[in-house]
C-alpha positions in Angstrom: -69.6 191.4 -9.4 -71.2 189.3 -11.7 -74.8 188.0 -10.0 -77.4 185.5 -10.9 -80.8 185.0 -9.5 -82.6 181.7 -8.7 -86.1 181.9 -8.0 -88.8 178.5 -7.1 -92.4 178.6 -6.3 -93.9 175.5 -5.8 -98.0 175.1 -5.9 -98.0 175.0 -2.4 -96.1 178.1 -1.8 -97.9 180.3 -4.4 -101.5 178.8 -2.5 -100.2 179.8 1.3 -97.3 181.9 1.3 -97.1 183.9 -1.3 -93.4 183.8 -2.7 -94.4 184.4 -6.1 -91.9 184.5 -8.8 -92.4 188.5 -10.0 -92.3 189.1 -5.6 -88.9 187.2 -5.5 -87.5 189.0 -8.9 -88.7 192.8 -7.8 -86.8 192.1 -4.3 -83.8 190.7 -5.6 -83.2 193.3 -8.4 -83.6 195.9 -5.8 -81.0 194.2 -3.1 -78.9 193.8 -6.4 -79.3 197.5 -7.3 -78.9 198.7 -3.8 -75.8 196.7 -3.2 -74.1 197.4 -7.0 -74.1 193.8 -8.6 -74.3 193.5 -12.1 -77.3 190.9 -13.1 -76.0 188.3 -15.8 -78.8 185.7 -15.5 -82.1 185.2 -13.5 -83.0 181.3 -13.1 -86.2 180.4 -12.3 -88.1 176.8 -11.3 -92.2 177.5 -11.8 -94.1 175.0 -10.1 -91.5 172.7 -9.1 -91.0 171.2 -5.5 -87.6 171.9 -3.3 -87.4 168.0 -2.7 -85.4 167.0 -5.6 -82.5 168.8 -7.1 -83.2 167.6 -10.6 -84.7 170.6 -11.3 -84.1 172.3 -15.2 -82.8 175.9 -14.3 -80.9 174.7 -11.2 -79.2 172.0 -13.5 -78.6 174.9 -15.6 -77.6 176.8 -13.0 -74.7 174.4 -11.9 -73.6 174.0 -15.4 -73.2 177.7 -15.7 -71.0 178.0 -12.4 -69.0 175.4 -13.1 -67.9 177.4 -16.3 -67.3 180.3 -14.5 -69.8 182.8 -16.1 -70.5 184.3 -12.7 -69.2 184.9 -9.2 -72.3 184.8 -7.0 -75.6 183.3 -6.5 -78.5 185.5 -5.0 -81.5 183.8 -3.6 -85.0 185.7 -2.4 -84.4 183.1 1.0 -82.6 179.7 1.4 -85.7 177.3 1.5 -85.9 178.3 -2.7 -82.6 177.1 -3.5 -83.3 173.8 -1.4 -85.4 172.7 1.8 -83.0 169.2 2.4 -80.2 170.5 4.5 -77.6 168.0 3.3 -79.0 168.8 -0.4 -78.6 172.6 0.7 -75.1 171.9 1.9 -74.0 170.1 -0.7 -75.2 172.3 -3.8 -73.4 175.2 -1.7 -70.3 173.5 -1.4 -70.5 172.6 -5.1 -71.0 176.6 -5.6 -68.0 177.1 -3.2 -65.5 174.2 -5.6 -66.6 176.5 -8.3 -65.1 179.9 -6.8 -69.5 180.6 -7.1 -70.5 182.6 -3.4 -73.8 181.6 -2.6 -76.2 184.8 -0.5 -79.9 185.2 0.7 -81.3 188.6 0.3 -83.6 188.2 3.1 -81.3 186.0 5.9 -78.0 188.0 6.6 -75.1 185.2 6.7 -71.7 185.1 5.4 -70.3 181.5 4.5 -66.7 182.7 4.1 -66.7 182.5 8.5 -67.3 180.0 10.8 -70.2 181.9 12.6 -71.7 182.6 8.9 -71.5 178.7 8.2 -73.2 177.6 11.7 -76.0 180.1 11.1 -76.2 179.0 7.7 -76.7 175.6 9.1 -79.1 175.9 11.6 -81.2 178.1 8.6 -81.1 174.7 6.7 -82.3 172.5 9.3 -85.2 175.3 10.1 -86.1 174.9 6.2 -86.2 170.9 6.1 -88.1 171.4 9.2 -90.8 173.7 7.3 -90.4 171.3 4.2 -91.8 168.5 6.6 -94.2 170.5 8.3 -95.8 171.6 5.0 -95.5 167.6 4.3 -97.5 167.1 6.9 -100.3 169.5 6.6 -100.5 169.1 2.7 -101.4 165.0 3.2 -104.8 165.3 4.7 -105.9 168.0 2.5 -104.9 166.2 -0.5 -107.2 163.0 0.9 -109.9 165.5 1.4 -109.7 166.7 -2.0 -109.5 163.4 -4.0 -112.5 162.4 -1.2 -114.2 165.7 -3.2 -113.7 164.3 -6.5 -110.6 166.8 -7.3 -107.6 165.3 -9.3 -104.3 165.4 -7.3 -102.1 163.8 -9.7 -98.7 165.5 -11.4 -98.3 168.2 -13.7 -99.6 166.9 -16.7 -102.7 165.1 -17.0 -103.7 162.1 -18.1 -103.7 161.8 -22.2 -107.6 162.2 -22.8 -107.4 165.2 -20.5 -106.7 168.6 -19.7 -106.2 170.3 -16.6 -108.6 173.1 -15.7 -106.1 174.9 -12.9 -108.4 177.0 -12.0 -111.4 174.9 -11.4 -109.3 171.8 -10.5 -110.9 169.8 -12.9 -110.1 167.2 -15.5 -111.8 168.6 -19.2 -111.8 166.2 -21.7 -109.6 166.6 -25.0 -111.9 165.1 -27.9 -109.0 164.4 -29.9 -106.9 162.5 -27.5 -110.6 161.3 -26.0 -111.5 159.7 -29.5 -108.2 158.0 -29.5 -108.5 156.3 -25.8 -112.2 155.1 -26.8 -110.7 153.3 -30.3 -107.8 151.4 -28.0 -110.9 150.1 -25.7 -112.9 149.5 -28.6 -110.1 148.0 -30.6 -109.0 145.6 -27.4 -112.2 144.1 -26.4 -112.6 143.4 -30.4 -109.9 140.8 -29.1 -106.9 143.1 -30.7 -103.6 142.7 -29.1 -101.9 146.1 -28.0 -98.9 145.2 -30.8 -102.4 145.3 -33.4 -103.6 148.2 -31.6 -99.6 149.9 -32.1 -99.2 149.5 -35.3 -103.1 150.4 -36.6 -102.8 153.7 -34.9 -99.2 154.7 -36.4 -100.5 153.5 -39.9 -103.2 155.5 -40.0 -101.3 158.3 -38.5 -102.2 159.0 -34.7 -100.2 160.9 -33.1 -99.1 161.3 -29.1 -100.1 164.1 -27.2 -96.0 164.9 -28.0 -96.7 164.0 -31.1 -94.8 161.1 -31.3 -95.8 157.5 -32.2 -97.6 155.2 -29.9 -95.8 152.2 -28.2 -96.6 148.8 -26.4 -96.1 150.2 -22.6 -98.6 153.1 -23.9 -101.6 151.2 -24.6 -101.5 148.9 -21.4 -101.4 152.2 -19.4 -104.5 153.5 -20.7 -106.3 150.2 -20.6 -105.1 149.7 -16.4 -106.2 153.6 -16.0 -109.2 153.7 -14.0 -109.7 157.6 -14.2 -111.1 156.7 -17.7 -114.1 155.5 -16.0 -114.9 158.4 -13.9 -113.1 157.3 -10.6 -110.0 158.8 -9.3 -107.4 156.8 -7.5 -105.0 157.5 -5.5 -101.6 156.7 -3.1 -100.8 153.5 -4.9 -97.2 154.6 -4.7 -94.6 156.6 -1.9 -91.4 157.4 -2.3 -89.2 155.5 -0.2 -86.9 157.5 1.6 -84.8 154.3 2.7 -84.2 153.3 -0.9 -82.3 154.7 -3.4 -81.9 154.4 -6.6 -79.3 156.1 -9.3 -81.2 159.4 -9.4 -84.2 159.1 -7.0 -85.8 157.5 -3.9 -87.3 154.2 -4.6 -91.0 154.7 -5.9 -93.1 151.8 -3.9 -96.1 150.6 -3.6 -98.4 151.2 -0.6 -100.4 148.6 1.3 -104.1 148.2 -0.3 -105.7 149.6 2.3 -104.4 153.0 2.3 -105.3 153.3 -1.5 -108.2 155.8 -2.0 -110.6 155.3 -5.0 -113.5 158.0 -5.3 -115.9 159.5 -7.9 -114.3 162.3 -9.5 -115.9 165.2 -11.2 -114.7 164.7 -14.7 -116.4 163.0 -17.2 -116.0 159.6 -18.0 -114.6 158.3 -21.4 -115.0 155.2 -21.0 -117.9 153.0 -19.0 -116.8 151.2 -16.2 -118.4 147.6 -17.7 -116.1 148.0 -20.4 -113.3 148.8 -18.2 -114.3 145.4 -16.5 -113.8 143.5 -19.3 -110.4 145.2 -20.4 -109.1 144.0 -17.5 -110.3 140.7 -17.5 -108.8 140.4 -20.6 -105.8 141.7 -19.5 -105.4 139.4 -16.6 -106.3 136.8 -18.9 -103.6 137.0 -21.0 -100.7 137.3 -18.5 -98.3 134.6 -19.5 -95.8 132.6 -17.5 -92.4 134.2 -17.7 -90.5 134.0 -20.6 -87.1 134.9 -21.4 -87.7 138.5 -23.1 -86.2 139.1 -26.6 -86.5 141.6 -29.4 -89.1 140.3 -31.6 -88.2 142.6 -34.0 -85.3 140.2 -34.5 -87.5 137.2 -34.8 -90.1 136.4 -37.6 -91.7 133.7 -36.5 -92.0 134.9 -32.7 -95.4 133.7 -31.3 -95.9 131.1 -34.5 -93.7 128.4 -33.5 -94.4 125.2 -31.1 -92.9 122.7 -29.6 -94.3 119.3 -31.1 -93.5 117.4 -28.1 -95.0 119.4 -24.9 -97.2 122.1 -26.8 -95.2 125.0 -25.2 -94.0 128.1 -27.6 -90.5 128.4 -29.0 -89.1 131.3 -28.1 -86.4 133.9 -29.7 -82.8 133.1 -28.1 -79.6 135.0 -29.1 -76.3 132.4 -28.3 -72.8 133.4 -28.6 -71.6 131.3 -31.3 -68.2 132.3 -31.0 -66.6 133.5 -27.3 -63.4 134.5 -29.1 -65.0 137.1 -31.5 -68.8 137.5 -29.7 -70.4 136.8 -32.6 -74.1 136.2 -31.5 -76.8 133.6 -33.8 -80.7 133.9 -33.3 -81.9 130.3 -32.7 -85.8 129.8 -31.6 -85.8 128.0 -28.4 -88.7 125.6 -26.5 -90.1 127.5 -23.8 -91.2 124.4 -21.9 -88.4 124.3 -18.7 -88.7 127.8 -18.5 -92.5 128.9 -18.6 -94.0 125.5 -17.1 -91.1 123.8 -15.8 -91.4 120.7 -18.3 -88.1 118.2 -19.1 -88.8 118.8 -22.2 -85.2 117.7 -24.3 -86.8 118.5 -28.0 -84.0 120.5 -30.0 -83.3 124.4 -30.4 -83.4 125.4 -34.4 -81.0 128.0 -36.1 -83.3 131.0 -36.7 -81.9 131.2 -40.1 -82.7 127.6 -41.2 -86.6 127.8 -40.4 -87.4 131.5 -41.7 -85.4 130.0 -44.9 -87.8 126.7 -44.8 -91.1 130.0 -44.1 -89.6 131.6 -47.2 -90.1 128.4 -49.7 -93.1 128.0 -48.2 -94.3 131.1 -49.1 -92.6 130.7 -52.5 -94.3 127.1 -52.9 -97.7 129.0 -52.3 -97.6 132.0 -54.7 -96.2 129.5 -57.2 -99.4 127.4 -56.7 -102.4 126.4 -59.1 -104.8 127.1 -56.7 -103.0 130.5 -55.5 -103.3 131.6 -59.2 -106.5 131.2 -60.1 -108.1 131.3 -56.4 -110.8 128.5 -56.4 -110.2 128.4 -52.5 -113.1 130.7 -52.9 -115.8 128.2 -51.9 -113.8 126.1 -49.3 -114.0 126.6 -45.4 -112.3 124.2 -42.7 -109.6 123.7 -40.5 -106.2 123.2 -40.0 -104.4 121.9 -36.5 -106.4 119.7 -34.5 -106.2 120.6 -30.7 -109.0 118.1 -29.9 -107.3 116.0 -27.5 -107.5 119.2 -25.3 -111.3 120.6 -25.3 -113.1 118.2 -23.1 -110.1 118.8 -19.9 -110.3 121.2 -17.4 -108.0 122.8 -16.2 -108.6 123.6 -12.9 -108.7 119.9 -12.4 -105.5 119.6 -13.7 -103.9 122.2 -11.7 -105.2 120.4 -8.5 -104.7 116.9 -9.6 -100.8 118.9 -10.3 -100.5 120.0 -6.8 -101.5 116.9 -5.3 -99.1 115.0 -7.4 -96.3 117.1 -5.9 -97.4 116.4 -2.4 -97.5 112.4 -2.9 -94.0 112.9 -4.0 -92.9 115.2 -0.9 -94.7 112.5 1.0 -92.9 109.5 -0.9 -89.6 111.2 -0.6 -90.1 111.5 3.0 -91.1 107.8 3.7 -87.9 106.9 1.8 -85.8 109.3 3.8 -87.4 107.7 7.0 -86.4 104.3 6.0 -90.2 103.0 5.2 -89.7 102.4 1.8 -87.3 100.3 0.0 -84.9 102.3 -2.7 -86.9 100.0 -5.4 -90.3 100.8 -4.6 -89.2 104.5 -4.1 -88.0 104.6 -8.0 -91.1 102.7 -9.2 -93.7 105.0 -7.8 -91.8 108.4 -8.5 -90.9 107.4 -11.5 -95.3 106.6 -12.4 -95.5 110.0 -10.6 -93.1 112.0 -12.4 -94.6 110.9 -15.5 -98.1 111.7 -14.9 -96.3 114.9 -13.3 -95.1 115.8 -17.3 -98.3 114.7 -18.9 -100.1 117.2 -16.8 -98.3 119.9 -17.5 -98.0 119.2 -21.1 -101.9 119.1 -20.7 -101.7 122.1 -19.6 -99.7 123.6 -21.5 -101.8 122.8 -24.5 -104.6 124.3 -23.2 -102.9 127.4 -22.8 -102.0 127.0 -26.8 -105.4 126.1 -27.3 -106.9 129.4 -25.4 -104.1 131.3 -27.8 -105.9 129.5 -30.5 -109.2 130.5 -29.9 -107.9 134.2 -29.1 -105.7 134.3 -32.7 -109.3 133.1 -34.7 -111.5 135.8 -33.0 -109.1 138.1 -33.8 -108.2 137.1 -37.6 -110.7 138.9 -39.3 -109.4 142.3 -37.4 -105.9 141.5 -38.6 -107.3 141.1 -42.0 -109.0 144.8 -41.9 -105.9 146.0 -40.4 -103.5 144.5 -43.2 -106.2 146.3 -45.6 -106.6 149.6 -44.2 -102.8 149.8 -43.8 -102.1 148.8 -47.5 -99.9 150.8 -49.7 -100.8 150.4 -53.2 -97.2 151.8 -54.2 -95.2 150.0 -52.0 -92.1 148.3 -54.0 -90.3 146.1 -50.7 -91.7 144.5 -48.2 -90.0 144.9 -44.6 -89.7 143.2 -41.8 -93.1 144.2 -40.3 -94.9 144.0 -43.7 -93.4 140.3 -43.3 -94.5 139.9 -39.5 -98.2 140.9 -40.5 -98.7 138.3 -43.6 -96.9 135.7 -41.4 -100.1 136.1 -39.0 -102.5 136.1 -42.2 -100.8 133.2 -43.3 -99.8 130.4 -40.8 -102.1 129.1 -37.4 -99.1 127.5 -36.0 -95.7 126.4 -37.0 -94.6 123.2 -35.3 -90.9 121.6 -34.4 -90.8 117.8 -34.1 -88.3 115.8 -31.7 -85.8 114.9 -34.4 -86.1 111.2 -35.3 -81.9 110.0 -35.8 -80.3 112.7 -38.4 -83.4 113.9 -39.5 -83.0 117.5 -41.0 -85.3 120.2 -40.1 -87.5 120.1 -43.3 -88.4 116.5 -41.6 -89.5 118.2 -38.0 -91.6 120.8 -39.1 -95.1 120.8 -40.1 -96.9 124.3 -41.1 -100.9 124.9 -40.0 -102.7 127.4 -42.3 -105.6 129.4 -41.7 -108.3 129.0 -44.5 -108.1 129.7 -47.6 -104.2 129.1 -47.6 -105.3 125.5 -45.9 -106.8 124.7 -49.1 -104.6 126.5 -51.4 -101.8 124.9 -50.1 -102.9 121.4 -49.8 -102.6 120.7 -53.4 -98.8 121.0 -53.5 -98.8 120.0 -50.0 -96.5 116.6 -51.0 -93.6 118.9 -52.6 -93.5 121.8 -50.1 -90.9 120.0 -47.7 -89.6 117.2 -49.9 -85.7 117.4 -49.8 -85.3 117.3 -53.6 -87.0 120.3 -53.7 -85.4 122.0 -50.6 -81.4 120.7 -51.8 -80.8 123.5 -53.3 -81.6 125.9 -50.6 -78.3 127.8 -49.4 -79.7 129.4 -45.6 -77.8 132.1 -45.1 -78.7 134.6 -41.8 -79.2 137.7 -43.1 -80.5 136.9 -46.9 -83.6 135.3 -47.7 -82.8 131.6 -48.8 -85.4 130.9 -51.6 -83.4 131.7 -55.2 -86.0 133.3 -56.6 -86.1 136.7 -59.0 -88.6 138.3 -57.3 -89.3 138.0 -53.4 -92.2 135.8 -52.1 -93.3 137.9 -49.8 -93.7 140.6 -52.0 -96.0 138.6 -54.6 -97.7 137.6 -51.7 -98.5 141.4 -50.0 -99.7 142.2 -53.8 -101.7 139.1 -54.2 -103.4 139.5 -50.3 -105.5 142.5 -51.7 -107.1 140.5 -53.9 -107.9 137.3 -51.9 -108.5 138.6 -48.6 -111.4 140.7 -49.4 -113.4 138.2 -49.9 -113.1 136.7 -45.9 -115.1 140.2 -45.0 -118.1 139.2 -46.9 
């Protein structure tokens, strides 16, 4: 009979009862030798936990069964192959669908009977029992140990780190170390983590898999606070009331049973400038917005609504239910994010990256692009005035009491103490002082974004720089994406005035020296003569023009932007 073996340790079973891997093997090759089985595979788990079946060589095991490769699993005792006793009947009867028998070397029971099955049984429930005994006793000591200063976390460590087993300590990896103190560094520059992204895969940083770096990646080692020195832990539990596809729900636990201690590893990173990364952080959480690809969108983050000051935003629409044909169109954000009536009009994607491209075209065409005299000319470009001297805590109060005179005025109404005329006078003065507020707001907010995209300009200009490639014969999307944020402050949409087309709505801000470059051609960038000829197709680039733009432009930029670092 064809046999395979399937051995598990766990940490807490090689630390306190001893079922190590080589015991379990020598025991079951002699019950297997003694009882004439022929071994075709031995399966083995290191250092994984009984409370999930997603394990690798049980997976494998199961896939193996159910292609018939053998007739019987061995075990060294039940509680390896599973301490859940529904878990433990269910994998069995799996085994059992297969034609697979299913023995313990150590616990005498036969499944085939019905006295075999009820002592089977009970040797499951005595196994979960253990399981949550061992639960039980392994909680406190874990509390004592990050009390201690000893990391408790999973099996790998934290990137920065490496796991000393044997002295349960965190050593620092200088590599992965130098890479952790560049993100902070990088961040509280005023960097975004997209910046930070795409600087570290230029310059060819590599994961501790050795894969390239991602958004989600860089906020986890900015939130981590073992960086600092401190260890914390029991944020999270695993729900056994909630389910999901695979797992139990992971949730978090109430504050106050979160422990944060001094740990004995070394610090990367001082704890003042962890501070201020998350200030930062928490500074620069946004109202929801609908989420797109901005890969999809070139002038995600640039464009602004006119009208209330709130961002457009990247929308796919099905243009065409019969076929699903999807178009991008860039979207106010208004309603959505500050819950403004804002009515101005969505614009076809297509249509205002084709209206970016001739703008681009116009510039590189330009006098002053040529010869450069915007050498010795500083300024600005987009007033936000109207918006420095309010504040905007005053306005968020002044907001919420605006919405409490109208609960209050709706009420009086509803209680017949106000005439319907006087009702729709007042709300109507309150509704629209309502809107201005929030459009107030709202421009603050772009103003903030305004401040933050000037303090970090001269980093995108050193990143654009030390990412340049001198032999580079297209320009992509990205490449595009980056000059777009040398280029252009802001990108406005108008309310259209009548049949106004889109060349008529949309006014372009510069940062200096384009400002200036720009301005003398300024009267024939959006004049419709020029623009007639335009075709705007979705996937082409609309500007008829031999050579691309954007590529005269990424060739020009090492020339001109040089200069801003001096």
């Amino acid at each position: 009979m064809k046999v395979v073996f399937y051995t598990r340790v766990s940490t807490e079973d090689q630390a306190k009862e001893g079922y190590s891997l080589e015991v379990q093997r020598e025991y079951l090759e002699s019950f297997a030798e003694r009882e004439g089985f022929e071994i075709f595979k031995v399966y083995c788990d290191d250092g994984i936990s009984a409370y999930s079946t997603r394990r690798p060589a049980l997976q494998g095991l199961l896939a193996d069964a159910k292609a018939k490769r053998f007739e019987l699993v061995l075990v060294y005792k039940i509680d390896r192959f599973s301490r859940n006793l529904k878990d433990l009947l269910i994998l069995v009867d799996e085994l059992l669908g297969y034609g697979v028998g299913f023995k313990s070397a150590t616990e005498p029971f036969d499944s085939t009977t019905s006295a075999g099955k009820l002592m089977f049984q009970q040797l499951g429930s005595f196994a979960e029992f253990e399981r949550n005994r061992l639960a039980e006793r392994v909680f406190p000591g874990m509390i004592k140990g990050v009390q201690a200063g000893n990391w408790q976390g999973a099996r790998y460590a934290p990137f920065g780190y490496h796991y000393n087993k044997p002295e349960k300590l965190l050593e620092v990896v200088d590599d992965e170390a130098k890479v952790v103190r560049l993100i902070y560094q990088m961040y509280l520059e005023g960097r975004s983590t997209r910046d930070i992204v795409n600087y570290l895969n230029r310059n060819g940083f590599k994961s501790r898999a050795g894969l390239k770096f991602y958004d989600k990646f860089i906020g986890d080692v900015l939130k981590n606070r073992i960086y600092t020195g401190q260890l914390i832990w029991n944020k999270k539990h695993y729900d056994k009331n909630q389910k999901t596809k695979k797992h139990f729900k992971y949730v978090k636990n109430d504050p106050a049973k979160i422990i944060i201690s001094q740990g004995r590893h070394q610090p990367i990173i001082s704890l003042e400038d962890f501070e201020k990364a998350q200030n930062l952080l928490a500074n620069k959480k946004r109202t929801w917005r609908p989420r797109v690809r901005n890969q999809e969108y070139l002038l995600s983050g640039l464009l602004s609504c006119a009208k209330c000051n709130s961002n457009y935003c990247g929308n796919l629409s099905i243009s065409n239910h019969h076929t699903g044909i999807k178009k991008r169109w860039y979207r106010c954000s208004g309603p959505l994010s500050h819950g403004i009536r804002c009515k101005n009009r969505a614009v076809k994607a297509a249509e205002v990256e084709a209206l970016t491209d001739s703008v681009v075209a116009r510039l590189v065409e330009s006098e002053g692009f040529k010869d450069s005299r915007w050498t010795t000319v500083t300024g600005t470009n987009g007033s936000f005035s109207a918006f420095f001297d309010q504040n905007p805590a005053s306005l968020r109060q002044e907001l919420v009491e605006n919405k409490q005179k109208q609960g209050k005025l709706t009420d009086a109404y509803l209680d017949n103490l106000l005439g319907e005329d006087v009702f729709h006078a007042k709300m109507d003065e309150l509704r629209l002082r309502e809107d201005e507020l929030k459009k107030n707001l709202a421009g603050i907010e772009l103003l903030a974004l305004e401040r933050e995209r000037s303090e970090g300009y001269l980093n995108r200009v050193k990143d654009f720089l030390d990412g340049y490639d001198e032999g580079l014969t297209k320009v992509g999307f990205e490449h595009k994406r980056q000059m777009a944020g040398l280029l252009f402050k802001n990108i406005k949409i108008a309310p259209p005035v009548g049949s106004a087309h889109l060349e008529k709505r949309i006014s372009f801000a510069f940062f200096e020296p384009f400002n200036f470059i720009f301005s003398e051609a300024r009267a024939n960038i959006l004049d419709r003569k020029n623009l007639c000829k335009i075709q705007i197709p979705e996937k082409k680039s609309a500007y008829a023009h031999s050579v691309d733009p954007w590529f005269v432009l990424y060739k020009s930029l090492k020339n001109i932007l040089p200069l801003l670092l001096v």
